[in-house]
C-alpha positions in Angstrom: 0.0 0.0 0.0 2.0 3.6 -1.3 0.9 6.4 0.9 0.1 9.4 -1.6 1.8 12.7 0.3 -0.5 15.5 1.4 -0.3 18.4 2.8 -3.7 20.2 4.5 -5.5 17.6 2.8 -4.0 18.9 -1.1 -1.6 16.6 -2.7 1.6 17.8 -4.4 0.1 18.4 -8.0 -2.5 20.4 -6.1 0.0 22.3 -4.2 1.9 23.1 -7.7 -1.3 24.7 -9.4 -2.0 26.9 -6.6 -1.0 30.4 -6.3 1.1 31.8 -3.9 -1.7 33.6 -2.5 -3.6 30.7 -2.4 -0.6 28.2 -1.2 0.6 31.2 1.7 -2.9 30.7 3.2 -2.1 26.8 3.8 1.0 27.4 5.9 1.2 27.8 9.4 1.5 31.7 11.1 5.1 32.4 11.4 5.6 31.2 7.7 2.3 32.6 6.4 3.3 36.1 7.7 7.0 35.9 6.5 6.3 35.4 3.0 3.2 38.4 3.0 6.0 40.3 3.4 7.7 39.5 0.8 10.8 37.8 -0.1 14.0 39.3 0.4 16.3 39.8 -3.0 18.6 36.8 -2.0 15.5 34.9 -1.7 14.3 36.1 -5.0 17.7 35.5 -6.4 17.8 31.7 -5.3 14.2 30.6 -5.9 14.7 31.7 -9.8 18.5 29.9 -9.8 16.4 26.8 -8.6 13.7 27.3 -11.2 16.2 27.4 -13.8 19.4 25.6 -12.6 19.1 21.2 -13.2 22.5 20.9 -11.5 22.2 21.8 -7.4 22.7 25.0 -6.3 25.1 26.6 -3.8 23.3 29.0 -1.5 24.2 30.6 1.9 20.1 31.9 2.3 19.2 29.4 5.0 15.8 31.3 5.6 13.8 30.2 2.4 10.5 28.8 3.0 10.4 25.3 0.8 8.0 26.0 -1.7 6.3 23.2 -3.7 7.8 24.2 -7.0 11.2 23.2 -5.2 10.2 19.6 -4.2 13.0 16.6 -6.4 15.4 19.6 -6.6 18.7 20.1 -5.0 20.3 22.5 -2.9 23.9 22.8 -1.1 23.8 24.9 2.1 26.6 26.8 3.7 25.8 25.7 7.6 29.1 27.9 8.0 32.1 25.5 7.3 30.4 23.3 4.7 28.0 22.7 1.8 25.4 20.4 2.8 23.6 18.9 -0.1 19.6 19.0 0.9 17.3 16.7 -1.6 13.8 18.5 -1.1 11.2 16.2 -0.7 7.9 17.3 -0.4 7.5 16.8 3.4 10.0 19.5 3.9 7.4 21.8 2.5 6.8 24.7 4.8 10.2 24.6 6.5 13.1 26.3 5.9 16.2 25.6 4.1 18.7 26.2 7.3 16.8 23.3 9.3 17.9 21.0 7.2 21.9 21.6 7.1 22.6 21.5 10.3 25.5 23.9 12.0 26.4 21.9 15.2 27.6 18.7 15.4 27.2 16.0 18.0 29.2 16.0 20.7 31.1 12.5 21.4 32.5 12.5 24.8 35.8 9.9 25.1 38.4 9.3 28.0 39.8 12.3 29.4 42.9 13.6 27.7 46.0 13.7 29.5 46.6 16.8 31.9 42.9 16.5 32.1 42.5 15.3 35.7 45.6 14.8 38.8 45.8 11.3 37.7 45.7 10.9 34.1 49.7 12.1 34.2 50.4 8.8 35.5 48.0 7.1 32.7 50.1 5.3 29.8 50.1 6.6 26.8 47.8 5.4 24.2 
């Protein structure tokens, strides 16, 4: 059984033939009111590279709202020492880019380094 994606109850082709007026009133507030607002240039910018582009595209603008035009596209995210490659899918519809390329890593804790503690100087040396 294939689960067919949906998103307030309109599927992806849906999603694609609605207008931006009509798709903005589907997103939750704190999108909803960032894109009546407007886009900023950058945004602008990157959204018609991605239109346009078949090959990903580099991009530092981690605040662009996935749109449904942008789902099966690629994008490479600066998350401030990298390029993250992010394959939109549509469930990521409605985030943003940045939430996706992460800028922290884990932190692995090991065995304490020497000089860490009084006795690790009479530890042997790994």
């Amino acid at each position: 059984m294939v689960k067919i994606f949906t998103y307030r109850g309109k599927t992806l082709e849906e999603l694609k033939e609605l207008s931006m007026d009509e798709f903005v009133k589907l997103l939750p507030a704190r999108q909803r009111r960032s894109l009546k607002r407007g886009m900023t240039v950058q945004q602008k910018r990157l959204l018609e590279r991605i239109r346009t582009k078949e090959k990903a595209v580099k991009t530092h603008v981690r605040s662009l709202i996935i749109l449904p035009e942008m789902v099966d596209k690629r994008v490479l995210v600066h998350n401030g020492k990298e390029w993250v490659a992010v394959d939109i899918k549509p469930e990521m519809i409605g985030y943003r880019l940045g939430e996706f390329a992460l800028t922290r890593k884990t932190v692995r804790h090991s065995s304490p380094g020497v000089g860490a503690t009084k006795s690790s100087k009479f530890m042997p040396l790994k």
